[in-house]
Backbone of each chain as ProteinMPNN parsed JSONL, in Angstrom:
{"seq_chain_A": "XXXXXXXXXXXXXXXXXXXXXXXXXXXXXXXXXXXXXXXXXXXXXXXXXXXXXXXXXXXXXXXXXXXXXXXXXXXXXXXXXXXXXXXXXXXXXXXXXXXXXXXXXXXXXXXXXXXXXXXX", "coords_chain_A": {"N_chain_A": [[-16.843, 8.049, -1.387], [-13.473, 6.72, -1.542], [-10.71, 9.135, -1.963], [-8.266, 8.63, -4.609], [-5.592, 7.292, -6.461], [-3.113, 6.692, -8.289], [-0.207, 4.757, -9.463], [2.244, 4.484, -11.703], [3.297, 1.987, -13.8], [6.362, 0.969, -15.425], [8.601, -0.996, -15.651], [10.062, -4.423, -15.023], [11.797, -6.932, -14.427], [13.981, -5.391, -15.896], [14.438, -3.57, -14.698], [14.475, -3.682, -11.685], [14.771, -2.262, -9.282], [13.175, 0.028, -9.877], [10.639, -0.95, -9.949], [10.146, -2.778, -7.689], [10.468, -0.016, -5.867], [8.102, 0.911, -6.902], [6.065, -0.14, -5.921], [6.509, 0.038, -3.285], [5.78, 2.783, -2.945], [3.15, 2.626, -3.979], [1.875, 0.839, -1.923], [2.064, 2.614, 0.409], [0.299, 4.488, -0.819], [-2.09, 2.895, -0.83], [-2.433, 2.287, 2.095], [-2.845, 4.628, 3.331], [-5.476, 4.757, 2.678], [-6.2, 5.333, 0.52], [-8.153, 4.495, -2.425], [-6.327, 2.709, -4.554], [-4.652, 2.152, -7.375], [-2.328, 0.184, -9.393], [-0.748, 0.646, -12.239], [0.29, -1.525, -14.881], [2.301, -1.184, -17.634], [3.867, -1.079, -20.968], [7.632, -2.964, -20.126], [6.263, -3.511, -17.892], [4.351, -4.87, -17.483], [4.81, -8.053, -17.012], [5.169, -8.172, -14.149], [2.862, -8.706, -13.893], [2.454, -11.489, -14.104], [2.177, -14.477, -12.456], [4.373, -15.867, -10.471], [6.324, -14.068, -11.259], [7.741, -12.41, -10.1], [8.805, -13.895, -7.912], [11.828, -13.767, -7.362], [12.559, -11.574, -7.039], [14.603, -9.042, -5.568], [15.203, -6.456, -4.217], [18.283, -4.791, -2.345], [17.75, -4.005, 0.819], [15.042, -3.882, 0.85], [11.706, -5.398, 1.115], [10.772, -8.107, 0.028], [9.525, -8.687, -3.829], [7.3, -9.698, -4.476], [5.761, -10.176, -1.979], [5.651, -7.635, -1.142], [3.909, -6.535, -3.492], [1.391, -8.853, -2.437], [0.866, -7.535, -0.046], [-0.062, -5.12, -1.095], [-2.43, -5.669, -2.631], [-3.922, -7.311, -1.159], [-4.751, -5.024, 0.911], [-6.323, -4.048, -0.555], [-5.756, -2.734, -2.786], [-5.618, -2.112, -6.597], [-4.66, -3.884, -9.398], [-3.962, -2.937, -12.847], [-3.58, -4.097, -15.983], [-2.364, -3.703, -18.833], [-3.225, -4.272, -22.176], [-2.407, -4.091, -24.981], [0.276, -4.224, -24.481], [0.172, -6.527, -22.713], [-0.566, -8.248, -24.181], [1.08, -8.549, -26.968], [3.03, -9.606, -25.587], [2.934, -12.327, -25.204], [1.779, -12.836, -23.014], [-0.148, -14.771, -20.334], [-3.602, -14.51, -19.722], [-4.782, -16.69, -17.64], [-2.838, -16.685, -16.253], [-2.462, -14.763, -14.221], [-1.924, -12.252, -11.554], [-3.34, -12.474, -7.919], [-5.741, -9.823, -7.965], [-4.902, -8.314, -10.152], [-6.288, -6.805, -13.096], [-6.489, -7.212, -16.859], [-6.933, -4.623, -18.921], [-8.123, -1.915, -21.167], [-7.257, 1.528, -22.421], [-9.992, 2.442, -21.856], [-10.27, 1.881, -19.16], [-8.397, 2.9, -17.933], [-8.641, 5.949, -18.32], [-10.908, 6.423, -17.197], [-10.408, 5.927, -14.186], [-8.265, 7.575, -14.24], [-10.309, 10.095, -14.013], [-10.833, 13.276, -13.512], [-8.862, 14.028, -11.934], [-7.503, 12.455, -10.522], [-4.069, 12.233, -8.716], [-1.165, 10.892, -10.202], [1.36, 8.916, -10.052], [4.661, 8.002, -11.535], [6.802, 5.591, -12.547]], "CA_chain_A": [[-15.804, 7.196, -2.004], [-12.238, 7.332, -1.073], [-9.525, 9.405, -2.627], [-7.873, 8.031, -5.91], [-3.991, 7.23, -6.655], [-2.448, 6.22, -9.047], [1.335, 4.239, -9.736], [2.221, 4.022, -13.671], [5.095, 1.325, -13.513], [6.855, 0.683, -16.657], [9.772, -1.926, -15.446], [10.188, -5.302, -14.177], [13.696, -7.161, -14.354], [14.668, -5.098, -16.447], [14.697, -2.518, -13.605], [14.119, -4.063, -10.307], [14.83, -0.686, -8.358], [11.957, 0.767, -9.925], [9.551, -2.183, -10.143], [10.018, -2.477, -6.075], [9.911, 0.878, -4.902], [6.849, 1.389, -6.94], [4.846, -1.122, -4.936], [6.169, 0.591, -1.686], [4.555, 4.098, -2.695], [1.417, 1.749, -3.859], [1.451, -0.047, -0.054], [1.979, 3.786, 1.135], [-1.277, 4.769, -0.582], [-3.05, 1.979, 0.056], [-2.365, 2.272, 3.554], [-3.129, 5.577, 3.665], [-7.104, 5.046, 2.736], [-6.473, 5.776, -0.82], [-8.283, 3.821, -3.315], [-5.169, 2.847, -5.271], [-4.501, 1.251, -8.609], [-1.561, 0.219, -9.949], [-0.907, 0.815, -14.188], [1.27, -1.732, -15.611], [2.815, -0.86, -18.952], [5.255, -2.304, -21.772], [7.657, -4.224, -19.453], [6.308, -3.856, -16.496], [3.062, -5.682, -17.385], [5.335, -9.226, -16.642], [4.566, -8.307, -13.03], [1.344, -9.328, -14.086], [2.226, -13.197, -14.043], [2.216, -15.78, -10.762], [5.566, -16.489, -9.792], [7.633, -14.156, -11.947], [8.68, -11.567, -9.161], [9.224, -14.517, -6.885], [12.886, -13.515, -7.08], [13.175, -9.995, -7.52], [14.406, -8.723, -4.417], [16.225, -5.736, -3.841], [18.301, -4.435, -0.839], [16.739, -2.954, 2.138], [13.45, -3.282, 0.568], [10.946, -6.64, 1.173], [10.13, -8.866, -1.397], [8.514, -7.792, -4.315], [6.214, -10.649, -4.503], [5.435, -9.613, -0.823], [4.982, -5.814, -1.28], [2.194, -7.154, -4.444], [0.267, -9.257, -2.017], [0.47, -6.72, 0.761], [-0.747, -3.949, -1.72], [-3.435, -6.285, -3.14], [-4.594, -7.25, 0.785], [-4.787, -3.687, 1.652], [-7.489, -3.046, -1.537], [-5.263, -2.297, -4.417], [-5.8, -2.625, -8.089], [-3.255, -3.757, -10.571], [-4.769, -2.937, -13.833], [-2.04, -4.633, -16.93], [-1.917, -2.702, -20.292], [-3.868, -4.973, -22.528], [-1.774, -4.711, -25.901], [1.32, -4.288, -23.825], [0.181, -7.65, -22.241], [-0.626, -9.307, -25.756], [2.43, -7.836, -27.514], [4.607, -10.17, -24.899], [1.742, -13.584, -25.551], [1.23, -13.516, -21.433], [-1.403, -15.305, -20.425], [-5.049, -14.483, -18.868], [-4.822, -17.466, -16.796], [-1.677, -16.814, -14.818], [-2.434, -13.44, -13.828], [-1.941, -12.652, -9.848], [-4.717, -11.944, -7.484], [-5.756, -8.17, -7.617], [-4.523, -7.814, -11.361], [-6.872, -7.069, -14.755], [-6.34, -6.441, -18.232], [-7.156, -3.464, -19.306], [-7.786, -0.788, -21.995], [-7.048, 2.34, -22.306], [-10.748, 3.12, -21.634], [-10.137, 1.985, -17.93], [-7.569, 3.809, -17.2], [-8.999, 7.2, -18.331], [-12.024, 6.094, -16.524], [-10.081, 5.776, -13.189], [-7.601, 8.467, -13.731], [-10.465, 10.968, -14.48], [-11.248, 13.943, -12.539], [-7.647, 14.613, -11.55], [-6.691, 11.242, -9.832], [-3.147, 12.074, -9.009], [-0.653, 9.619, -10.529], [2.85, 8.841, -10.0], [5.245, 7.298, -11.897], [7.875, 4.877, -12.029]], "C_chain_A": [[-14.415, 7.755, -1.668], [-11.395, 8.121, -2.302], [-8.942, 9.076, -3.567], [-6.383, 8.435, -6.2], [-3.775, 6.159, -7.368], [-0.755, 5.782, -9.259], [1.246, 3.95, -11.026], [3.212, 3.256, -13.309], [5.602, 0.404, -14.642], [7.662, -0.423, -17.155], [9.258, -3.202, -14.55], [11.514, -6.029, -13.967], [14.412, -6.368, -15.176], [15.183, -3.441, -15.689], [14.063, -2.742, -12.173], [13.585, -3.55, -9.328], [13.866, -0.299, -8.49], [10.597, -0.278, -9.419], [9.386, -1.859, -8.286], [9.524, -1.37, -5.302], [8.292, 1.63, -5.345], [5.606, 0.938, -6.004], [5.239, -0.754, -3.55], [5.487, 1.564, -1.847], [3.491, 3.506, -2.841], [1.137, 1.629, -2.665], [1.187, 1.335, 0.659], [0.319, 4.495, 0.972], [-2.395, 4.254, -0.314], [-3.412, 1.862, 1.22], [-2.643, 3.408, 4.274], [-4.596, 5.846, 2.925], [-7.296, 5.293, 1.157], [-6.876, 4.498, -2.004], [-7.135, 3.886, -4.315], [-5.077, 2.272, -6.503], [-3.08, 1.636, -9.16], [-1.389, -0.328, -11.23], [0.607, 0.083, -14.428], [1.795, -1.828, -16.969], [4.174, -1.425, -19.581], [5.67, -3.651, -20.583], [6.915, -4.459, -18.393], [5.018, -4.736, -16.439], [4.034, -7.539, -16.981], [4.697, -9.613, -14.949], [2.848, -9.09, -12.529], [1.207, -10.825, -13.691], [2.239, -13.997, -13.284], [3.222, -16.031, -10.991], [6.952, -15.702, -10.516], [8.359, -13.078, -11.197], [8.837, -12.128, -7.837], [10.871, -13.847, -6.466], [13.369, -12.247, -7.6], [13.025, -9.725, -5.672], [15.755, -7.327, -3.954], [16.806, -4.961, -2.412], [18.405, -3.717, -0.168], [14.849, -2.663, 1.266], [12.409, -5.516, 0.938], [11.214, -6.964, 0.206], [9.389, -8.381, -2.397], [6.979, -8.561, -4.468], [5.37, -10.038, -3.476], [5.159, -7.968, -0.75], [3.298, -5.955, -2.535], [1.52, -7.733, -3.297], [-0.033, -8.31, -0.737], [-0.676, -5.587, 0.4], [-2.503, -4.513, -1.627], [-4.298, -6.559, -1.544], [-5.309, -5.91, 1.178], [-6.197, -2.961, 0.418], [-6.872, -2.53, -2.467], [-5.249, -2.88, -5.423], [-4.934, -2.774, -8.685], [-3.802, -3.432, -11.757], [-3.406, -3.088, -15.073], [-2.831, -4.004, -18.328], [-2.295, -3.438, -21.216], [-2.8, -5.116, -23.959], [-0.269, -4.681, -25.584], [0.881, -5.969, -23.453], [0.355, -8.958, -23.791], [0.619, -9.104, -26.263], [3.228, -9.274, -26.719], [3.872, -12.203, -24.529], [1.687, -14.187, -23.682], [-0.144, -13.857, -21.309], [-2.148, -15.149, -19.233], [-4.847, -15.062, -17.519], [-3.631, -17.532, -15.589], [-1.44, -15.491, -14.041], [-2.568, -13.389, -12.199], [-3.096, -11.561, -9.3], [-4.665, -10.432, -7.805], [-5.464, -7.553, -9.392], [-5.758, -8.592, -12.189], [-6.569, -6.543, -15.844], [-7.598, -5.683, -18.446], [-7.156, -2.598, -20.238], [-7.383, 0.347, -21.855], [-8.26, 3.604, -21.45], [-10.548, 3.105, -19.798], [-9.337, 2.685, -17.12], [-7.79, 5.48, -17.2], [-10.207, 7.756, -17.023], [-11.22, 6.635, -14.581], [-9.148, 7.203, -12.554], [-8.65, 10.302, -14.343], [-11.166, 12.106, -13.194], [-10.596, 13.983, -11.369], [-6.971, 13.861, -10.644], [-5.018, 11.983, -10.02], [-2.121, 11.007, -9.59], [1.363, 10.005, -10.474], [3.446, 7.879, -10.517], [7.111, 6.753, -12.219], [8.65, 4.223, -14.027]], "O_chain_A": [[-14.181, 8.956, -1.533], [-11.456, 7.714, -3.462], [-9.319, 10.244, -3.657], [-5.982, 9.599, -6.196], [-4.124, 4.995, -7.176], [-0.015, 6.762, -9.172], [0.341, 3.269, -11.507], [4.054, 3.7, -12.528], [5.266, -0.777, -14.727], [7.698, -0.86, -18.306], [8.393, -3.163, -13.674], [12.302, -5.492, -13.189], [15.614, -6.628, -15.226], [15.97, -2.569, -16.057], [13.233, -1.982, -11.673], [12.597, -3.843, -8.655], [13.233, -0.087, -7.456], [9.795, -0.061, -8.511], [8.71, -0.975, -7.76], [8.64, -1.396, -4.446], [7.58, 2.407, -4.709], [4.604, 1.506, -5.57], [4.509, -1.106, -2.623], [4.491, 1.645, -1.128], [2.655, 3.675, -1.953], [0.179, 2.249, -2.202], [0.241, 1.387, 1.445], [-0.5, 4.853, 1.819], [-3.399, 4.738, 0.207], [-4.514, 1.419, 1.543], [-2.717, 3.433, 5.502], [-4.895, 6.995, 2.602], [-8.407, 5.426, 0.642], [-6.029, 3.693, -2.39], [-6.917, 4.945, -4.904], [-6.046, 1.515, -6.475], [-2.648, 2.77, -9.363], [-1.727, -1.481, -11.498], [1.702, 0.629, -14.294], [1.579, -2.948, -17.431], [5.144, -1.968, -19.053], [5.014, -4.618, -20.196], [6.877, -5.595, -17.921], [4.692, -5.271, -15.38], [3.139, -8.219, -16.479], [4.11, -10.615, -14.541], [2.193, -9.59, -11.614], [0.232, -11.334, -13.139], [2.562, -14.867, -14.093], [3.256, -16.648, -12.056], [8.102, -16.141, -10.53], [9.5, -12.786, -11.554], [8.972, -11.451, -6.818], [11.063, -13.469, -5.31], [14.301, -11.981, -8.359], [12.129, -9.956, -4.86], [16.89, -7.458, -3.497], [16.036, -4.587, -1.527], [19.09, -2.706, -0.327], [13.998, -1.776, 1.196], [12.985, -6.599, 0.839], [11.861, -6.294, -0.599], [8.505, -7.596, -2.055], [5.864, -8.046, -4.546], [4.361, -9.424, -3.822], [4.247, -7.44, -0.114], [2.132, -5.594, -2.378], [0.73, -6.859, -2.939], [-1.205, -8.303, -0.362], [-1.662, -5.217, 1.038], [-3.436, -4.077, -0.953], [-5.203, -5.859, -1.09], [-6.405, -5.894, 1.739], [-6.786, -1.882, 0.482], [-7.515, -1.71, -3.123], [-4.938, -4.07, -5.463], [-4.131, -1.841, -8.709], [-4.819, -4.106, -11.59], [-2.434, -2.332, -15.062], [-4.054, -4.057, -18.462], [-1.166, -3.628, -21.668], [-2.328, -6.244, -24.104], [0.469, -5.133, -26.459], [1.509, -6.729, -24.19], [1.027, -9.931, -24.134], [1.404, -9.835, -25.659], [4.011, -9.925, -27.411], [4.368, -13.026, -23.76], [1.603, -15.325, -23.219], [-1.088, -13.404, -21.957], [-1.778, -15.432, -18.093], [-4.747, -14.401, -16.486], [-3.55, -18.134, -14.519], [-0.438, -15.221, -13.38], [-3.178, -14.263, -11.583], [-3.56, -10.513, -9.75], [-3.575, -9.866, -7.896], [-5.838, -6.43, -9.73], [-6.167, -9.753, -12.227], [-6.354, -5.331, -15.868], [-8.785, -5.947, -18.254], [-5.998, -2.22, -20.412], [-6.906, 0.378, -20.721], [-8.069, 4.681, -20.884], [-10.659, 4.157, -19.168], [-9.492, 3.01, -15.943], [-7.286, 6.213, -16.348], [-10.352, 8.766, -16.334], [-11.62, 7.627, -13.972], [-9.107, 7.73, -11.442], [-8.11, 11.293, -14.836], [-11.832, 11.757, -12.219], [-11.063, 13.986, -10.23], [-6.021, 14.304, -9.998], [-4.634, 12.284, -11.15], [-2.536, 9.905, -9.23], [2.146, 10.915, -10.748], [3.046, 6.759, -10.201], [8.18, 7.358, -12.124], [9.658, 3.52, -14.098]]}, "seq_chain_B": "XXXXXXXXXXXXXXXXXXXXXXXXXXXXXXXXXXXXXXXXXXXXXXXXXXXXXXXXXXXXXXXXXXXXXXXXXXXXXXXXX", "coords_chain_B": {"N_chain_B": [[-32.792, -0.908, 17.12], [-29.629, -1.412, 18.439], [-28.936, -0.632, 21.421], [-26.007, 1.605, 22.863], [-23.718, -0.129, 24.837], [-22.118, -0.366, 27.846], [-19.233, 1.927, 28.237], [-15.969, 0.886, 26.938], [-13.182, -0.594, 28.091], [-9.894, 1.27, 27.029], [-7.186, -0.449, 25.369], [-3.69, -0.984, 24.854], [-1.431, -1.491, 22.439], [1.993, -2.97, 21.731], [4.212, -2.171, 18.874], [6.962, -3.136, 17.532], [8.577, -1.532, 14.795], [11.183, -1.539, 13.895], [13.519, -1.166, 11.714], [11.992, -0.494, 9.255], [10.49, 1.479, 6.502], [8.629, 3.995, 5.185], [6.209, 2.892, 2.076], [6.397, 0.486, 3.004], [6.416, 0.371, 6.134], [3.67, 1.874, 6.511], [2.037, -0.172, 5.677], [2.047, -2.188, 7.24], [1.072, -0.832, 9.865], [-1.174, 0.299, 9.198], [-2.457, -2.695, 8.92], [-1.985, -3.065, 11.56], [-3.384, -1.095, 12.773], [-5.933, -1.76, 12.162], [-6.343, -4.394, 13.421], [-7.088, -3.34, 15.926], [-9.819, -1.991, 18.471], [-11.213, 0.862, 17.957], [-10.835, 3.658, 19.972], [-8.516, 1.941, 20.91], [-4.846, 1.942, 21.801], [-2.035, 2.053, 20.128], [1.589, 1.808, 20.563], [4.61, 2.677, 18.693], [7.283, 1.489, 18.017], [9.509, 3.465, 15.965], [12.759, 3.384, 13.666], [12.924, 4.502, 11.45], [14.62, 7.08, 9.578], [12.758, 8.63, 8.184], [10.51, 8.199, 9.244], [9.692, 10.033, 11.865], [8.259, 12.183, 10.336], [6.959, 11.015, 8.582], [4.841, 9.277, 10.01], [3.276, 11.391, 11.532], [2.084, 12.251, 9.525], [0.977, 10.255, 7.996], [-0.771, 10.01, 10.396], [-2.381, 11.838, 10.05], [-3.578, 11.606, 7.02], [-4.949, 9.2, 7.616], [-6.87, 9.56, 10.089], [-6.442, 8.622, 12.439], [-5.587, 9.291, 15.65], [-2.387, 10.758, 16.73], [-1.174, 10.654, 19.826], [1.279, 10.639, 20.962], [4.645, 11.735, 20.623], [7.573, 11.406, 20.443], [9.832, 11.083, 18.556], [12.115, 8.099, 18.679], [9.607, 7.015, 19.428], [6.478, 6.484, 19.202], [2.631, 6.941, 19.376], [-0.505, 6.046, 19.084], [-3.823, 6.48, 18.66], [-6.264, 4.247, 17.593], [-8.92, 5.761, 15.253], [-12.452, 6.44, 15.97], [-15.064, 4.851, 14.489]], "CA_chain_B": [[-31.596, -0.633, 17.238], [-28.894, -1.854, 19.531], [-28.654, 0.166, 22.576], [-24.923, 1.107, 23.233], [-22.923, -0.883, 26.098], [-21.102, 0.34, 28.952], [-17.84, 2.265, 27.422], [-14.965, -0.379, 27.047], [-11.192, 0.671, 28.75], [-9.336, 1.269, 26.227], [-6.329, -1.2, 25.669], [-2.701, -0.486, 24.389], [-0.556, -2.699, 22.067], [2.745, -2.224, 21.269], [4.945, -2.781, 17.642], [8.354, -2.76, 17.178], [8.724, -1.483, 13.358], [12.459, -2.002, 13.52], [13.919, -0.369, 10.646], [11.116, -0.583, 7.923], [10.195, 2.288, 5.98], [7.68, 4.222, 3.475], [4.78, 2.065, 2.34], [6.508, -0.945, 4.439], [5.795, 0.63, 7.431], [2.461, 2.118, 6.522], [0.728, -1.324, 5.563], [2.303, -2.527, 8.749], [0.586, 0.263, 10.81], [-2.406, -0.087, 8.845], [-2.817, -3.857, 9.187], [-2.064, -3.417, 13.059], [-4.645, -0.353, 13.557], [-7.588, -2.303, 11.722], [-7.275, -5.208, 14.255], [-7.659, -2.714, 17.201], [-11.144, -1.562, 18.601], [-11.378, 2.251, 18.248], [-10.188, 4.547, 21.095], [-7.197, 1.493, 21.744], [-3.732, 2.668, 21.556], [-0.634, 1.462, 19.448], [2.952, 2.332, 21.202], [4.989, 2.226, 18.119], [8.617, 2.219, 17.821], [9.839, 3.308, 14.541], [14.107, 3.785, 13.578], [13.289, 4.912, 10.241], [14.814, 8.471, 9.744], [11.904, 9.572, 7.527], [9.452, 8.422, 10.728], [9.183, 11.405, 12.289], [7.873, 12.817, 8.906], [5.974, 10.298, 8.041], [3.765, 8.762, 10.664], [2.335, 12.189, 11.872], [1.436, 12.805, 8.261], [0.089, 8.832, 8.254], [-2.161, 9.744, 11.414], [-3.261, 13.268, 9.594], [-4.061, 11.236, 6.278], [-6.226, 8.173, 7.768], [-7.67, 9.987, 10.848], [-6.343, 8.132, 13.466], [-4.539, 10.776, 16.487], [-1.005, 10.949, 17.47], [-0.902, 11.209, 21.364], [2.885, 10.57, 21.81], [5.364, 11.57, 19.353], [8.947, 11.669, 20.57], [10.782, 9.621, 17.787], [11.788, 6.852, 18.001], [8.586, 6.24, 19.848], [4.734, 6.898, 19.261], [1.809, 6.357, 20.216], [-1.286, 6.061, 18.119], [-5.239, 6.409, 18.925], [-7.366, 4.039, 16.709], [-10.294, 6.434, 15.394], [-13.635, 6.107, 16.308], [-15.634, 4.584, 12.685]], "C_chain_B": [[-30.389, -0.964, 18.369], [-28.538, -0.39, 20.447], [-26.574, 0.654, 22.899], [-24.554, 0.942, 24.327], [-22.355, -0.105, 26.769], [-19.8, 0.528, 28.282], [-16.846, 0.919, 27.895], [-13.65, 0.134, 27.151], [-10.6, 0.119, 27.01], [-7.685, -0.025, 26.412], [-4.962, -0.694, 24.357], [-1.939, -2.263, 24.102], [0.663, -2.188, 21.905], [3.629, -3.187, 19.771], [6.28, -1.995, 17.684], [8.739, -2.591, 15.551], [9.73, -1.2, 12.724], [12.7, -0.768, 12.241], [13.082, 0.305, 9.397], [10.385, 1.15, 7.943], [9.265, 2.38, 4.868], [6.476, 3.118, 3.878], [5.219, 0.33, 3.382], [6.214, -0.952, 5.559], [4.263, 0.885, 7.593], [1.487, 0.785, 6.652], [1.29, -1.419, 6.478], [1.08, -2.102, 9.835], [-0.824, 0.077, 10.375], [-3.313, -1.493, 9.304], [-3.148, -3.46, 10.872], [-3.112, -2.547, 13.697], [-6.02, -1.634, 13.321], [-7.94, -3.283, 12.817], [-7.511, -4.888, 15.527], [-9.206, -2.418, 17.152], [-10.835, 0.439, 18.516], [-11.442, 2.72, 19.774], [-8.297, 3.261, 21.33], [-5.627, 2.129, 21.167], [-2.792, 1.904, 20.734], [0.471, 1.992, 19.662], [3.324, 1.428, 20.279], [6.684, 2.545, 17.76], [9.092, 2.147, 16.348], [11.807, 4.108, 14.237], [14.381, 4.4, 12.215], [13.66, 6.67, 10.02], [13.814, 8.959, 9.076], [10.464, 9.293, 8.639], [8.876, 9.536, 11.334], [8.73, 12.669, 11.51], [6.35, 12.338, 8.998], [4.423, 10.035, 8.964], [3.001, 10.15, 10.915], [1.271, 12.535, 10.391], [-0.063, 11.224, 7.248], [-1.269, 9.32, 8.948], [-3.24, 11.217, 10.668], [-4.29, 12.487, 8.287], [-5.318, 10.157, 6.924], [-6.926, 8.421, 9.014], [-7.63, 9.621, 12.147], [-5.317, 9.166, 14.275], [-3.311, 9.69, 16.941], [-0.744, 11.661, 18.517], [0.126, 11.422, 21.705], [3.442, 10.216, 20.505], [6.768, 12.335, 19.619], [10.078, 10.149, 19.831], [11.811, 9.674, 18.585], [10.665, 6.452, 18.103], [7.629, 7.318, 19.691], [4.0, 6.215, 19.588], [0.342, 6.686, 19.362], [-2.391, 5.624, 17.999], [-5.909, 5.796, 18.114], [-8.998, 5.088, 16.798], [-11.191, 5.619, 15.616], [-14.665, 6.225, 14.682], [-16.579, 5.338, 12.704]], "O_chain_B": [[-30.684, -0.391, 19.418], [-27.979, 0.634, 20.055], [-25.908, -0.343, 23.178], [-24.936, 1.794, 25.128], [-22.029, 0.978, 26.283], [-19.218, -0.437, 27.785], [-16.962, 0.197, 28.886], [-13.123, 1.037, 26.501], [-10.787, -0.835, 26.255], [-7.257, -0.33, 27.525], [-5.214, -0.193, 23.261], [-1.845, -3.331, 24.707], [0.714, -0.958, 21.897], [3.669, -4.41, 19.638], [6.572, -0.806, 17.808], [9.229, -3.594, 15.032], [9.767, -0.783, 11.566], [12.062, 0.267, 12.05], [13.393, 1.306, 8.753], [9.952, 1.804, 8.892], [9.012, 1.564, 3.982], [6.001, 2.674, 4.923], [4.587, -0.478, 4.063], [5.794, -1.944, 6.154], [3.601, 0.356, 8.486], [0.522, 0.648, 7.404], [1.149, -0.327, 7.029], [0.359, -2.881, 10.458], [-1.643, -0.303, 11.212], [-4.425, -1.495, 9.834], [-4.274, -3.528, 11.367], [-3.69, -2.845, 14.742], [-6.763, -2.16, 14.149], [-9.077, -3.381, 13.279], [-8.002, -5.694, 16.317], [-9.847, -2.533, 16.108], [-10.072, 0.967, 19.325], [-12.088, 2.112, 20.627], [-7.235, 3.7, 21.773], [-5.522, 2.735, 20.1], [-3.056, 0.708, 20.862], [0.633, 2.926, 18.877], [3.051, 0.228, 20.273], [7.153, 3.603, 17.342], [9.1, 1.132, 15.652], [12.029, 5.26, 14.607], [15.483, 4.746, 11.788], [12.788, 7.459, 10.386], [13.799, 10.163, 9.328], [9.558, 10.118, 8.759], [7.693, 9.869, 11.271], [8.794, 13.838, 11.891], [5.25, 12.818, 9.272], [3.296, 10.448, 8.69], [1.873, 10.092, 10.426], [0.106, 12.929, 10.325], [-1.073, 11.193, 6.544], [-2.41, 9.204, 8.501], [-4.445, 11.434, 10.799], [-5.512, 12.618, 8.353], [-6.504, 10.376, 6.678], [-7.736, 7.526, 9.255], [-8.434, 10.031, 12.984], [-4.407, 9.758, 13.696], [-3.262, 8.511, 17.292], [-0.29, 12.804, 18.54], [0.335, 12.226, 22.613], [3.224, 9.322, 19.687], [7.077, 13.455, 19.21], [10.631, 9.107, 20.182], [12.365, 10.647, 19.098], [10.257, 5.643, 17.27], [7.744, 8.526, 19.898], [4.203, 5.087, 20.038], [0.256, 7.864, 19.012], [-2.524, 4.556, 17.402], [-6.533, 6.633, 17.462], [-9.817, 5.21, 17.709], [-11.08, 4.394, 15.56], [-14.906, 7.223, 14.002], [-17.271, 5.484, 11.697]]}, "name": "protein", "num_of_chains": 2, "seq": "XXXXXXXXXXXXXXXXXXXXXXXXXXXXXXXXXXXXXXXXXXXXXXXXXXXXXXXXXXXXXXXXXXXXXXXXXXXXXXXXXXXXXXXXXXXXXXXXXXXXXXXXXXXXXXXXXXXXXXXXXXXXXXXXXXXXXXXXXXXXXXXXXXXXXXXXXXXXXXXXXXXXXXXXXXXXXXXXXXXXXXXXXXXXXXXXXXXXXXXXX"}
């Protein structure tokens, strides 16, 4: 089994900068063979929804929409923060490819047995 | 079991990866190895100043060799699966 990496990413419009360059180190480990998953928390679980980082785009970096479906292409996990997701009444049904809600148990699960993790 | 075939010449592509950096370049590089055959080459030009960092440390992580590595330009062996 491959390697294991982790992105925690906390922001979405309410920090663009971060939100973006997290999904380039994601694409970086993804692309570098590493089973990857990316942990979205409080805001950043929004990322979670179809169409709402259509227009987040910051500059000198792609799209962020486009860095998500690259990641997701390449074999990466989004895994969204389950009462972080409830907390903000997003919904199941509009969630984008590659992304699941999640407990806490999944994420221990994933980050156990020293998964590095980096965060944003 | 399938017998294997007469070796196949190797064939060289090339990508221009313009400015793009970090994981922008990597999936790039990634995407463009996977649709090679193993042994073919990838002549890749890259302008990103962290390039000559990065990619050798790219070809160390996913296993594929770095034959030619005078940034701006490389050159980049799809492994053998």
């Amino acid at each position: 089994m491959a390697e294991k990496f982790c992105v925690s990413l906390s922001f979405a419009k309410d920090n663009s900068d971060k939100a973006t360059v997290g999904f380039v180190v994601a694409n970086a480990a993804a692309a570098s063979n590493r089973e990857t998953m990316v942990f979205l928390s409080t805001e950043g679980v929004r990322l979670s929804q179809k169409g709402y980082a259509d227009d987040i785009r910051e500059e000198g970096f792609a799209p962020l929409a486009d860095l998500m479906k690259s990641f997701v292409e390449a074999g990466g996990k989004i895994f969204v923060c389950s009462p972080c997701f409830k907390k903000r009444g997003l919904k199941e049904d509009a969630l984008v490819p590659g992304a699941a809600v999640v407990g806490g148990a999944k994420l221990v699960e994933f980050l156990a047995g020293g998964t590095p993790c980096f965060s944003y | 079991m399938e017998e294997e075939g007469p070796a196949v010449a190797a064939r060289e592509f090339a990508y221009d990866a313009g400015d793009l950096s970090c994981g922008e370049l990597l999936i790039e590089l990634r995407r463009r190895m996977l649709s090679l055959r193993p042994g073919d080459l990838l002549a890749v030009t890259a302008l990103d100043p962290a390039a000559p960092l990065d990619i050798p440390a790219w070809c160390f992580t996913t296993g594929h060799a770095l034959v030619f590595d005078r940034p701006p330009h490389y050159k980049i062996r799809r492994r053998r699966d």
